[in-house]
C-alpha positions as CSV (number, residue, x, y, z in Angstrom):
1,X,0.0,0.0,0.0
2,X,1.2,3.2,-0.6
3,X,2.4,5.4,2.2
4,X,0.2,8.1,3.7
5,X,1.3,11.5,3.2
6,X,0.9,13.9,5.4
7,X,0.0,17.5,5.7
8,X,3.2,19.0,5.0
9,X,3.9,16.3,2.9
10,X,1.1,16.8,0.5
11,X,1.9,20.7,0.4
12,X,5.4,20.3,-0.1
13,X,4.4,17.8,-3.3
14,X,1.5,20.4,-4.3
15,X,3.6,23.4,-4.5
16,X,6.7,21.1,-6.5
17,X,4.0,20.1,-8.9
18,X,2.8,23.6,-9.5
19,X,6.5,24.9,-10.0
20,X,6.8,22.2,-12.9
21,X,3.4,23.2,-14.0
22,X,4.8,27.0,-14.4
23,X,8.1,26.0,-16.0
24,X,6.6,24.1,-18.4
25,X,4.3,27.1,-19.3
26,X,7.3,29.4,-19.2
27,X,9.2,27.1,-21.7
28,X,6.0,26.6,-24.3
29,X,4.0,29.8,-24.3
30,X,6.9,31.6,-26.8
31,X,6.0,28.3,-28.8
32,X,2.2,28.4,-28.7
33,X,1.8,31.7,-29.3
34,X,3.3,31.9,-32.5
35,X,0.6,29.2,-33.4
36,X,-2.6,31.3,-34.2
37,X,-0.6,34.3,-35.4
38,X,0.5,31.9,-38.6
39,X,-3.7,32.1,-39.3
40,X,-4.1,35.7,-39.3
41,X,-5.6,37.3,-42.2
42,X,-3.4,40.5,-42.0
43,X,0.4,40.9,-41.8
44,X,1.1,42.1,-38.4
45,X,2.2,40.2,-35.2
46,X,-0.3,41.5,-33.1
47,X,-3.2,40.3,-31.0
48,X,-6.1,40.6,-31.3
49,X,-6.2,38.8,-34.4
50,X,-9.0,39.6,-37.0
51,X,-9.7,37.3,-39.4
52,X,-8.8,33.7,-40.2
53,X,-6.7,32.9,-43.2
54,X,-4.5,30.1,-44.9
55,X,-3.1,32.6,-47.1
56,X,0.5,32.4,-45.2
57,X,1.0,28.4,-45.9
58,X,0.0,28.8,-49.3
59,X,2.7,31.5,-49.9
60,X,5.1,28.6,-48.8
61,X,3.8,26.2,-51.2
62,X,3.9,28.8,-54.0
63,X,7.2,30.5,-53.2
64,X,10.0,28.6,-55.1
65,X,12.7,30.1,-52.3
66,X,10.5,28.3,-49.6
67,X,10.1,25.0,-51.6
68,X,13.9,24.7,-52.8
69,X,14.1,25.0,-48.8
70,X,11.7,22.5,-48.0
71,X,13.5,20.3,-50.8
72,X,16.9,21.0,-49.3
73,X,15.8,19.7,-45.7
74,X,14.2,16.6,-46.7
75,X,17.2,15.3,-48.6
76,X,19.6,16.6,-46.4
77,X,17.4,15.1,-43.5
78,X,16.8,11.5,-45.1
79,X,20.9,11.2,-46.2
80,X,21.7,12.9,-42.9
81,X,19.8,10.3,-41.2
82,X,20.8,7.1,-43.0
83,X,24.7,7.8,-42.5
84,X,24.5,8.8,-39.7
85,X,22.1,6.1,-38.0
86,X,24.3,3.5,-39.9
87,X,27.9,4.3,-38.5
88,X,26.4,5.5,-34.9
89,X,24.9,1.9,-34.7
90,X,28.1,0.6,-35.4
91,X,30.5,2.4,-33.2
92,X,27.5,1.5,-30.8
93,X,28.1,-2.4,-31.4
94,X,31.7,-2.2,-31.5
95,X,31.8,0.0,-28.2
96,X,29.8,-2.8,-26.3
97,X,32.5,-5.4,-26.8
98,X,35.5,-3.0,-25.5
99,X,36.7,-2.6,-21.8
100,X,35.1,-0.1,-19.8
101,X,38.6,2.1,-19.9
102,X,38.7,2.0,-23.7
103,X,35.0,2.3,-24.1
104,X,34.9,5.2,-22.1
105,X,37.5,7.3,-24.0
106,X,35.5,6.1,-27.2
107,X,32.5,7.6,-25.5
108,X,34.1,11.3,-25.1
109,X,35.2,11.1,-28.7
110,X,32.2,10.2,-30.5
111,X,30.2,12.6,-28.1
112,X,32.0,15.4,-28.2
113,X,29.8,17.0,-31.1
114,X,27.3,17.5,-28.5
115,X,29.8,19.1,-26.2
116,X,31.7,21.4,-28.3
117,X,30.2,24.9,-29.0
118,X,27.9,24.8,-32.6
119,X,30.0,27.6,-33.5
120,X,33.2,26.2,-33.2
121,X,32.3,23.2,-34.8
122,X,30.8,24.9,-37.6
123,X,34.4,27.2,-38.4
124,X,36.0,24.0,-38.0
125,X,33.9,22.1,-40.7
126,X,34.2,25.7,-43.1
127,X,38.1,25.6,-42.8
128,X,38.3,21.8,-43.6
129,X,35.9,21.8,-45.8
130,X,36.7,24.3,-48.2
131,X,39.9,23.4,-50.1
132,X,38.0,20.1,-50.5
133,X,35.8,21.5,-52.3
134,X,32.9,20.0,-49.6
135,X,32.0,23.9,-48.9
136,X,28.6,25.4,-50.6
137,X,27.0,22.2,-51.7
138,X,24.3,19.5,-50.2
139,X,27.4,16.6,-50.0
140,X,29.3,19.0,-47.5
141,X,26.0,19.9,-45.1
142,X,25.3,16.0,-45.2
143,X,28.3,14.8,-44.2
144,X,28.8,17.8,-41.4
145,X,24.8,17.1,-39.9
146,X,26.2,13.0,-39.9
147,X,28.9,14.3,-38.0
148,X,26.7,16.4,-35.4
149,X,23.8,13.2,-35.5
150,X,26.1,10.3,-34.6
151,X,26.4,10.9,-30.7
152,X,22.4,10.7,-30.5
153,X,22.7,7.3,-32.3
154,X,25.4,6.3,-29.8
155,X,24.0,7.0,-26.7
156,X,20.2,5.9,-27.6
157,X,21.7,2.5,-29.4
158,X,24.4,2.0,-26.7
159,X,21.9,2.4,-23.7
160,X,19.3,-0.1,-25.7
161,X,22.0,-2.6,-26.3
162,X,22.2,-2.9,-22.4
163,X,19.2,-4.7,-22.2
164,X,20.4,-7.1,-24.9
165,X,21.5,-10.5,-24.6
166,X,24.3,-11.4,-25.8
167,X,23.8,-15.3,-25.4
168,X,21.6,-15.1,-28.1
169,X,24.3,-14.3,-30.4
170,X,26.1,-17.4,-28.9
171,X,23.6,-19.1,-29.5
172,X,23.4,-18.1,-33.3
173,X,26.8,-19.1,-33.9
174,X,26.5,-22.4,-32.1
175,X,24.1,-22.9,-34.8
176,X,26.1,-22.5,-37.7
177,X,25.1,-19.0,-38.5
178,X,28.0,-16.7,-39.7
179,X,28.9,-13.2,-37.1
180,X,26.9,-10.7,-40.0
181,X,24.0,-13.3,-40.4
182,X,23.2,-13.3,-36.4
183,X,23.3,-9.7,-36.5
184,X,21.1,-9.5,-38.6
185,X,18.7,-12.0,-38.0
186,X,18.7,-11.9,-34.2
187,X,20.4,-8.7,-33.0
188,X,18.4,-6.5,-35.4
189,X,14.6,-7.3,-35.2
190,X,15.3,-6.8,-31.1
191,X,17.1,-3.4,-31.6
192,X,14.7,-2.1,-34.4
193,X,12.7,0.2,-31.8
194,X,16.0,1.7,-30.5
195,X,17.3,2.2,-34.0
196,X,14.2,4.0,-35.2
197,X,14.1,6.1,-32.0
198,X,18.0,7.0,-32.9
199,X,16.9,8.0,-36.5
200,X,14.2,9.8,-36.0
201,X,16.8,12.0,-32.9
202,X,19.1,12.6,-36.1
203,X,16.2,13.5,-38.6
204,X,15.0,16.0,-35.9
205,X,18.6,17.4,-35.3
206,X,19.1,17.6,-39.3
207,X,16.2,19.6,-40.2
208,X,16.4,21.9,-37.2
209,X,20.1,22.5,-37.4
210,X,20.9,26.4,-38.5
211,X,24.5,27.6,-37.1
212,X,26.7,24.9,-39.2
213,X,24.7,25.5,-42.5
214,X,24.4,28.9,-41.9
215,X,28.3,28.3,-42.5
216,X,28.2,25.5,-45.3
217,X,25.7,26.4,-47.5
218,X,25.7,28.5,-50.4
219,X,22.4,30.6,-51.5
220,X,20.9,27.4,-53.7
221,X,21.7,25.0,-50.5
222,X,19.7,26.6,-47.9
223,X,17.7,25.0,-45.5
224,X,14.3,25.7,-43.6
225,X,16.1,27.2,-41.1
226,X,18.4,29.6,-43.5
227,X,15.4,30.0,-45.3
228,X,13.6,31.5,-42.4
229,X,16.5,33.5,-41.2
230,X,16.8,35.5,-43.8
231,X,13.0,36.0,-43.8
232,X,13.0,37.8,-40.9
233,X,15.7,40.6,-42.5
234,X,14.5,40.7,-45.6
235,X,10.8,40.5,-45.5
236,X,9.1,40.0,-41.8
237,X,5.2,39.0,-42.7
238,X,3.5,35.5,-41.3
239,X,4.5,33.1,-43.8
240,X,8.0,32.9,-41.0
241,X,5.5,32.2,-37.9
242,X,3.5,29.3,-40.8
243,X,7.1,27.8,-41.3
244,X,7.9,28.0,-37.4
245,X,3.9,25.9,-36.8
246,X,5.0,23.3,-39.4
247,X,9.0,22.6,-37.5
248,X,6.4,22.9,-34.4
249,X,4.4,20.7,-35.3
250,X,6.7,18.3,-36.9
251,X,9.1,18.0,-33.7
252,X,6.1,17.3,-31.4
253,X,5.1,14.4,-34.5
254,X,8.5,12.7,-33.9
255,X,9.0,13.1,-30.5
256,X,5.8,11.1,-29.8
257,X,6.8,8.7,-31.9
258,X,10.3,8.4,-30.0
259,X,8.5,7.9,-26.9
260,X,6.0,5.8,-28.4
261,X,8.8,3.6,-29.3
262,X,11.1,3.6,-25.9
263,X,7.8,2.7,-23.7
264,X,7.2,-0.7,-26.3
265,X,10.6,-0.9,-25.9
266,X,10.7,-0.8,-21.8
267,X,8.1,-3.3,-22.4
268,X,9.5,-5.5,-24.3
269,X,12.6,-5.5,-21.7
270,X,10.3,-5.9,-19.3
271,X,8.8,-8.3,-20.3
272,X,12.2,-10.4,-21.1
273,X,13.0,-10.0,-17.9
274,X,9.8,-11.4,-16.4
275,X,10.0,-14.3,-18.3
276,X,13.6,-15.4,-16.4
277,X,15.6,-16.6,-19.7
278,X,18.2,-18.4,-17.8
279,X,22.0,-17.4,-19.1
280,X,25.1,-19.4,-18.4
């Protein structure tokens, strides 16, 4: 039975809960409000709004600036995500057989995009990147968003890959089946959930990432982002706060689907470990 709480107690939990409840409307009221203001019928930012119109999203369907934008952040997203998901799974794999000394200095290299200042990384990237001819062009903003996404596929892989067995690969081979065929016959049906919640960390990261393109790309490469950047010097009307709802909108979309995936996946685990496979 649960314990009873008592007076202070229950205040002392009542007024914790209603400091989250205020941080949590600090932190998405900026967010929200931009919401309705992307529906307005005229071009101010201003409440109250009158009139309801679409007339802001269809300016980004029928502006060719906004759809080479939208066209620039899908592929960079989808190649972004697919190299970056591939190798971070990987390193992942390759970590889990090391020692913990060598798997730990592993670690702080492969996570140290997420530690190092955007900016720093981004000058860094530029000055390699241009004699190489990588600079102002998709290949170059791929590779650098790969190189900024792998530590997400390492720590959400690595932390699922705890809950693995690694009997079952044993067991594979005492079968007969060859190292690549049990990783891909046992290993990756069991870490699918993780690997999609790992992708879907990188897509995210891709299409919201501004301060290294801002560096890479060249007037034909830019991004959503970019794109909405130089909106606001150049011509500040709704059609920025439309953009800003859909990148809302789509980061709430995948991050309930990240969570929808690590709860089956807790289950699953859970479930594993209820059932007592006995190890030797």
């Amino acid at each position: 039975m649960a314990a009873i709480l008592s007076g202070p107690e229950r205040i002392a939990r009542s007024v914790g809960h209603l400091f989250c409840v205020l941080g949590l409307l600090f932190l998405v009221t900026p967010i929200v409000v931009v919401i309705p203001l992307s529906f307005s019928a005229e071009s101010l930012f201003s409440y109250p709004m009158h009139g309801f119109s679409l007339r802001w999203y269809e300016a980004i369907v029928q502006s060719s600036a906004w759809q080479r934008a939208l066209r620039n952040s899908l592929v960079i997203g989808f190649a972004t995500t697919l190299i970056a998901t591939a190798l971070g799974a990987v390193a992942a794999v390759g970590m889990n057989r090391l020692r913990p000394g060598r798997r730990s200095l592993l670690v702080a290299i492969l996570i140290s995009p997420m530690i190092v200042p955007g900016v720093v990384i981004a000058l860094g990237l530029f000055l390699f990147f241009s004699p190489v001819g990588l600079a102002g062009n998709l290949t170059g903003i791929i590779v650098a968003h790969a190189i900024l996404g792998i530590p997400f596929v390492v720590i959400t892989f690595s932390a699922a890959l705890l809950s693995f067995d690694n009997n079952l690969l044993r067991a594979a081979a005492s079968l007969g089946a060859a190292p690549f065929t049990a990783y891909r016959r046992v290993m990756f049906p069991l870490m699918l959930p993780a690997l999609i919640a790992s992708a879907l960390f990188v897509f995210v990261t891709s299409f919201d990432e501004f301060i290294v393109a801002s560096f890479l790309a060249g007037p034909e490469q830019y991004t959503l982002p970019l794109q909405m950047w130089s909106g606001v010097h150049d011509d500040v009307n709704p059609t920025i706060l439309a953009a800003a709802t859909l990148f809302v909108l789509t980061s709430v979309v995948l991050l309930v689907a990240v969570e929808a995936l690590r709860r089956r996946t807790e289950r699953l685990t859970s479930g594993d470990r209820r059932a007592g496979t006995p190890t030797r």
